[in-house]
VEXBA-734109 format. One record per residue (C-alpha): residue number from 1; x, y, z. Coordinates in steps of 0.1 Angstrom, whole numbers. Example, Ala and Ser with C-alpha at 12.3 -4.5 7.8 and 13.67 -1.06 7.14 Angstrom:
<atoms>
+-----+-------+-------+-------+
:   k :     x :     y :     z :
+-----+-------+-------+-------+
:   1 :   123 :   -45 :    78 :
:   2 :   137 :   -11 :    71 :
+-----+-------+-------+-------+
</atoms>
This chain:
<atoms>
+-----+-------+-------+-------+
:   k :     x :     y :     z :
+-----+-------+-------+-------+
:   1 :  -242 :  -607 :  -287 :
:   2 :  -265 :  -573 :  -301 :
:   3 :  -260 :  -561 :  -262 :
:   4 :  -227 :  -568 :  -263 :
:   5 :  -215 :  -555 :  -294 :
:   6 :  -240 :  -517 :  -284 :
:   7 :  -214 :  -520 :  -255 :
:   8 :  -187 :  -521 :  -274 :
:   9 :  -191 :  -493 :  -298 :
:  10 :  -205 :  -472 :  -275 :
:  11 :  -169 :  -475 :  -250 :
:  12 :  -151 :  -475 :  -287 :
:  13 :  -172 :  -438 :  -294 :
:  14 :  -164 :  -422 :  -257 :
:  15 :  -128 :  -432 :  -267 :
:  16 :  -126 :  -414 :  -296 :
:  17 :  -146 :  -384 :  -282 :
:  18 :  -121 :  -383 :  -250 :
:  19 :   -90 :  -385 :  -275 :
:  20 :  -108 :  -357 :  -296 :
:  21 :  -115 :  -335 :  -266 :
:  22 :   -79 :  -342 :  -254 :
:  23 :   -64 :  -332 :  -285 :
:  24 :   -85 :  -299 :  -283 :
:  25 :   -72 :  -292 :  -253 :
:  26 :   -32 :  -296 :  -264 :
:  27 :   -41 :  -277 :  -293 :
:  28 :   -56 :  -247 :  -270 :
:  29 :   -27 :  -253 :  -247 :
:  30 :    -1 :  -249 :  -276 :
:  31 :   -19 :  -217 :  -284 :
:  32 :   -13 :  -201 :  -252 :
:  33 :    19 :  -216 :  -244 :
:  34 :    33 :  -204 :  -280 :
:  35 :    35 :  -164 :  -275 :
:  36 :    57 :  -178 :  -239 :
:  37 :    78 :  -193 :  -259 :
:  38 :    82 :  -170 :  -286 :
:  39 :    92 :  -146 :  -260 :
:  40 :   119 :  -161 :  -243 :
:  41 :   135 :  -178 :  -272 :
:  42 :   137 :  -138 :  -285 :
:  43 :   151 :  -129 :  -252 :
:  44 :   179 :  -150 :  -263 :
:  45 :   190 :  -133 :  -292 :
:  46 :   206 :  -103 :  -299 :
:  47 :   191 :   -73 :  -309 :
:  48 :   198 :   -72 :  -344 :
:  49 :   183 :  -109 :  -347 :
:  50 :   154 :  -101 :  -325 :
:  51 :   150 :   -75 :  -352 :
:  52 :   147 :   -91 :  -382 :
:  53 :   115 :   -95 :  -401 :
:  54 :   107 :  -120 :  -413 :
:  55 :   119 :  -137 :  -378 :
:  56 :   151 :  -154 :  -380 :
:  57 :   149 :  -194 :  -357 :
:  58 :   183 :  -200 :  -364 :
:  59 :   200 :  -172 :  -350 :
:  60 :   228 :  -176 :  -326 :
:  61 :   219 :  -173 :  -292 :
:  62 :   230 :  -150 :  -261 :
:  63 :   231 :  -140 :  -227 :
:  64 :   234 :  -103 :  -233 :
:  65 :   199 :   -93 :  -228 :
:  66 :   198 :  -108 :  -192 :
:  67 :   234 :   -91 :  -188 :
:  68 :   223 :   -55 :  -193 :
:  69 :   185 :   -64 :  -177 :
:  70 :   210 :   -72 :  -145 :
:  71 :   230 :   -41 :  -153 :
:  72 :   261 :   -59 :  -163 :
:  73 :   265 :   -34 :  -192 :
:  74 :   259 :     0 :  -166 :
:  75 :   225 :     0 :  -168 :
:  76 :   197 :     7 :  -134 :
:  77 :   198 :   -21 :  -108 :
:  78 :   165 :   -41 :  -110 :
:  79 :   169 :   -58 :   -78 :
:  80 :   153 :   -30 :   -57 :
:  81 :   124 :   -25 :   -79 :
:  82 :   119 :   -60 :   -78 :
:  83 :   122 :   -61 :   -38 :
:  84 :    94 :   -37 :   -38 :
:  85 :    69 :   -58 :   -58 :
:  86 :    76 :   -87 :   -41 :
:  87 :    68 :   -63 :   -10 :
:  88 :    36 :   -47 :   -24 :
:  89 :    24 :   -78 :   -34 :
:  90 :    31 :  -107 :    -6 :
:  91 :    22 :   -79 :    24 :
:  92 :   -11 :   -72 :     1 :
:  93 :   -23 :  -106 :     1 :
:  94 :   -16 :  -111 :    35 :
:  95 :   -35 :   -85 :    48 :
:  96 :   -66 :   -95 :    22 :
:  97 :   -65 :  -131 :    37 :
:  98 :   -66 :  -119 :    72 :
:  99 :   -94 :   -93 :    61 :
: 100 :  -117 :  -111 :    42 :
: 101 :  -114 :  -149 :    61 :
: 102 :  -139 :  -131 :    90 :
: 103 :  -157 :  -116 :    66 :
: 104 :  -164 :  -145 :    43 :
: 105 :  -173 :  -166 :    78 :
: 106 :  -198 :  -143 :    83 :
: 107 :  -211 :  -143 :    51 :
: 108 :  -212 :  -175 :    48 :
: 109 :  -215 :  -199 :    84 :
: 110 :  -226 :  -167 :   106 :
: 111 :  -244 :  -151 :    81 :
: 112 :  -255 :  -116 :    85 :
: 113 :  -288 :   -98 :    78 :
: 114 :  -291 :   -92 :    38 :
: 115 :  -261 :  -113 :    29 :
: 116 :  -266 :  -111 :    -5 :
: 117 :  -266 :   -73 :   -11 :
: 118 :  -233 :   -73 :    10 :
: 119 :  -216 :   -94 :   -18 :
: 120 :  -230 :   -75 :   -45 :
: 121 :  -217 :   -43 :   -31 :
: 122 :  -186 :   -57 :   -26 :
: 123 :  -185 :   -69 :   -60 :
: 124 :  -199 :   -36 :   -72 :
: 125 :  -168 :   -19 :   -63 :
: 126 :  -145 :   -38 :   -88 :
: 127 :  -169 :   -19 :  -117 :
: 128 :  -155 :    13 :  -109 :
: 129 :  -126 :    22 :  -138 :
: 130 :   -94 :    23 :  -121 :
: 131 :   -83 :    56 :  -136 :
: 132 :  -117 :    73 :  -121 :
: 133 :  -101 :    69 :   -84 :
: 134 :   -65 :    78 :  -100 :
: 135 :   -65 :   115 :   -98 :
: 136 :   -86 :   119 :   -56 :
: 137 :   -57 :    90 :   -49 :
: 138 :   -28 :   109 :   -57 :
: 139 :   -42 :   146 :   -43 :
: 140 :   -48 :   123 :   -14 :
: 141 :   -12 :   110 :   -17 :
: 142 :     7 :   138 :   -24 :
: 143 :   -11 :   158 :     7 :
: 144 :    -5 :   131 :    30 :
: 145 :    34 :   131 :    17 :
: 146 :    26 :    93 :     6 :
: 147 :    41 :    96 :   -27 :
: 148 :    68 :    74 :   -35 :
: 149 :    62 :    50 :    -7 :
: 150 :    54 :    12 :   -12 :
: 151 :    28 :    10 :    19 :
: 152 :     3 :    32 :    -5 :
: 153 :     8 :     8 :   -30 :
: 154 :     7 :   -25 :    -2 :
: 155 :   -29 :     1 :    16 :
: 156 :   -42 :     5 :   -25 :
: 157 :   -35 :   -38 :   -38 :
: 158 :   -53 :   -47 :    -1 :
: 159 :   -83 :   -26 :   -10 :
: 160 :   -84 :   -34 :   -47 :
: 161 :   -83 :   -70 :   -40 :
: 162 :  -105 :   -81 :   -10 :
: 163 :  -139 :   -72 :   -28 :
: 164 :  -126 :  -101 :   -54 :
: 165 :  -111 :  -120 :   -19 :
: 166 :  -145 :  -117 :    -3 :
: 167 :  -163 :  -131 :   -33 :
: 168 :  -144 :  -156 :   -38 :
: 169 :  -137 :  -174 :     0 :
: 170 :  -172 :  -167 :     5 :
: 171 :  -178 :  -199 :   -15 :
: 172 :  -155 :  -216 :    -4 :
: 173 :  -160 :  -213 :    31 :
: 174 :  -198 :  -222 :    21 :
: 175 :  -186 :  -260 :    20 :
: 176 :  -173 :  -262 :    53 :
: 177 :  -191 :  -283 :    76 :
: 178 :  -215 :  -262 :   102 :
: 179 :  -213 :  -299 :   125 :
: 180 :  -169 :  -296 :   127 :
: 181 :  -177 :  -257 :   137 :
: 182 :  -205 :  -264 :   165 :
: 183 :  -182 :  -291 :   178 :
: 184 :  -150 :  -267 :   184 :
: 185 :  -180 :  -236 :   193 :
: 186 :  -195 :  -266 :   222 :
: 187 :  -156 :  -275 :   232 :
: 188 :  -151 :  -238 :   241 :
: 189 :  -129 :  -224 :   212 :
: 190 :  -137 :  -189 :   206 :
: 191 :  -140 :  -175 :   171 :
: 192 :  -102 :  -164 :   163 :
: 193 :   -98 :  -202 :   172 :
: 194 :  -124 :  -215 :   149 :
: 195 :  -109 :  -193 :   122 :
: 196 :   -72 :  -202 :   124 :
: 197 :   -77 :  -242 :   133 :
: 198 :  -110 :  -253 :   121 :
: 199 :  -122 :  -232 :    91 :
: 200 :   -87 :  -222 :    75 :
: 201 :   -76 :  -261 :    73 :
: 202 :  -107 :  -272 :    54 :
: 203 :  -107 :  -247 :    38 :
: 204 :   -70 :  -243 :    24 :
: 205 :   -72 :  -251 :   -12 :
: 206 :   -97 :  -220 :   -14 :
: 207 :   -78 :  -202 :     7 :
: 208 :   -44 :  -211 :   -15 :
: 209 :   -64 :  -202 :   -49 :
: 210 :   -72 :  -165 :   -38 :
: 211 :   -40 :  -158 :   -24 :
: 212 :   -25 :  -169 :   -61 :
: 213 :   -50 :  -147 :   -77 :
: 214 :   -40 :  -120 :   -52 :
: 215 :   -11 :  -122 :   -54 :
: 216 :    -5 :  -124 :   -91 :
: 217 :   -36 :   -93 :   -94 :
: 218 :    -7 :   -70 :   -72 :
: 219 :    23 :   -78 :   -89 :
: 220 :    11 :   -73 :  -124 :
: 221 :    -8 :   -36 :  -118 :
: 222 :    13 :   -12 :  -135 :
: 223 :   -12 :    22 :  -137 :
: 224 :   -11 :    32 :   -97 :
: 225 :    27 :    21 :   -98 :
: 226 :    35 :    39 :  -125 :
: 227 :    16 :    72 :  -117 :
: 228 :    23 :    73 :   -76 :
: 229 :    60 :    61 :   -74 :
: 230 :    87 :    71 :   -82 :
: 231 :   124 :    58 :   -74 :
: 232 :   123 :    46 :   -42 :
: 233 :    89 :    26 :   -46 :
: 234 :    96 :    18 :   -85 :
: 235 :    82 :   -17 :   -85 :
: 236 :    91 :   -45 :  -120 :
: 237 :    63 :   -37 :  -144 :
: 238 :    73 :     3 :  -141 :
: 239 :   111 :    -6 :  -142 :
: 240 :   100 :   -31 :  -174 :
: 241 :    90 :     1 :  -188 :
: 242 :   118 :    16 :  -184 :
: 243 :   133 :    -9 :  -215 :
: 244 :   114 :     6 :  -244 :
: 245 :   127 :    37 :  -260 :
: 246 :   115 :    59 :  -289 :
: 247 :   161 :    55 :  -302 :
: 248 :   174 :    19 :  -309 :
: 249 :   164 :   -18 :  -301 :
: 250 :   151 :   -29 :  -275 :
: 251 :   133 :   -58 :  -286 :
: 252 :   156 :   -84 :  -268 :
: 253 :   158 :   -66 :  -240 :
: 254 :   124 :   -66 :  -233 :
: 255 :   115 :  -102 :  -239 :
: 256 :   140 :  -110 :  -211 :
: 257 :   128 :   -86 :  -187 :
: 258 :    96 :   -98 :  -194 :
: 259 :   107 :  -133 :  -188 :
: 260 :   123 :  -129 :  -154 :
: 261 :    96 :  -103 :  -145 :
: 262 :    75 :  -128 :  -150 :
: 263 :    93 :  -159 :  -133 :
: 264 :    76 :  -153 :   -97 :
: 265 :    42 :  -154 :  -110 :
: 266 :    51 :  -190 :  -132 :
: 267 :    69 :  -203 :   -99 :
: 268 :    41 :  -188 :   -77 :
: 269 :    14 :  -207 :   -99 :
: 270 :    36 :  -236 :  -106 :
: 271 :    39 :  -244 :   -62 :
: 272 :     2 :  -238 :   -54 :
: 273 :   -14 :  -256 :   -88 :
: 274 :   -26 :  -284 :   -67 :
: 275 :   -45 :  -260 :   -46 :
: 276 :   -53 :  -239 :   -72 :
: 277 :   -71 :  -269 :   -94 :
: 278 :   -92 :  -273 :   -60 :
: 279 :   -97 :  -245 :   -50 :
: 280 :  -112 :  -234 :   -79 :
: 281 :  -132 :  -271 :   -86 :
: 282 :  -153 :  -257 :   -57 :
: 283 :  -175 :  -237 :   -77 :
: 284 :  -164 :  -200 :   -67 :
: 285 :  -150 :  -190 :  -101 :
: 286 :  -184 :  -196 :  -120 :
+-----+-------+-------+-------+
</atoms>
């Protein structure tokens, strides 16, 4: 009965730690989750609510922050600027994937001489301060007659992001079987065949969780937007921008740009979660 009764407090003890730990966790969620909502219940006022101070729940709500964000009220168009971060950032990603897969294979199955220092220098590079390369960038820009033209942007995200890609699929492509690769190697596949039929499958969640990151790493950068485009290449977070003025409110205004700036990343990261959870459960975010 002693035995059984140890048993009993002790499952009666991991259930009141797992219910502790779970309510940490909705408590840390509701943390995060509050400024979100705070944000778009502001982007539903009007400006003179959004205003107020101490802030005012109750007030009435309203589309008219969307409306002029849109430009129903004769304000700039956001569709194109939006176009060209969707551009920037999906073309970006694209090219990283198809970069650093054959470079994480061989850094990983086919591994090179020194492997290790490889993947510290890559990693090394993401320690440089963005605004030390800002100023030889655009002197290289403006001499090339790049200025203003998404593909720098879509040439600068790939670059920025495969040391980070590298890193990443390198550890994920680390759990791939060598047997399934020796088998396709003995069968007569070649390696663009390996890559695209044997290691990409396997290794899809990975693959899926640094595409996300990518992805979500290119649409947010603002300082190289901001500094080396200028209508035609305008991408959202430089036409978000835009919104705050030194004259008037803008409060409103912002929070629902915000919001719908920020509605690709949420539904980007809402489609891939599955992946996402196991990509990253393989131990390359440590």
């Amino acid at each position: 009965m002693s035995t059984v009764a140890a048993k009993t407090v002790n499952v009666r003890s991991r259930r009141r730690s797992g219910a502790g730990l779970g309510l940490v966790a909705w408590l840390v969620g509701l943390v995060f989750f509050l400024p979100i909502a705070w944000m778009a219940l502001t982007s539903f006022h009007s400006e003179t609510d959004a205003a107020t101070n101490p802030p005012s729940f109750g007030a009435s709500l309203t589309l008219d922050s969307y409306r002029e964000f849109f430009g129903a009220g004769g304000g700039a168009d956001p569709w194109p600027a939006l176009i060209n971060s969707a551009t920037a950032s999906i073309a970006s990603t694209l090219f990283v994937l198809v970069l650093a897969l054959p470079a994480a294979y061989a850094l990983s199955i086919r591994r090179v001489q020194k492997w290790t220092d490889v993947l510290f220098f890559f990693l090394s590079t993401k320690m440089l301060p963005v605004v030390a390369g800002l100023l030889p960038i655009y002197l290289f820009a403006k001499n090339t007659g790049m200025l203003d033209n998404i593909w720098l942007l879509v040439i600068l995200y790939t670059s920025m992001n495969l040391p980070i890609a590298v890193w990443m699929m390198q550890s994920f492509l680390a759990e791939v079987p060598v047997a399934v690769i020796e088998a396709a190697r003995v069968d007569g596949a070649r390696l663009p065949t390996i890559l695209a039929r044997v290691v990409a499958p396997i290794a899809l969640p990975g693959i899926a969780a640094t595409a996300l990151i990518c992805f979500i790493f290119s649409w947010n950068e603002l300082l190289f937007a901001r500094v080396l485009t200028g209508v035609v290449a305008e991408t959202a977070p430089v036409f978000l921008t835009g919104f705050i003025t030194s004259q008037g409110l803008f409060l409103a205004k912002v929070c629902a740009a915000s919001l719908v700036v920020s509605l690709p990343v949420l539904a980007a990261g809402f489609t891939a979660q599955d992946k996402l959870v196991q990509g990253l459960s393989l131990g390359a975010v440590k």
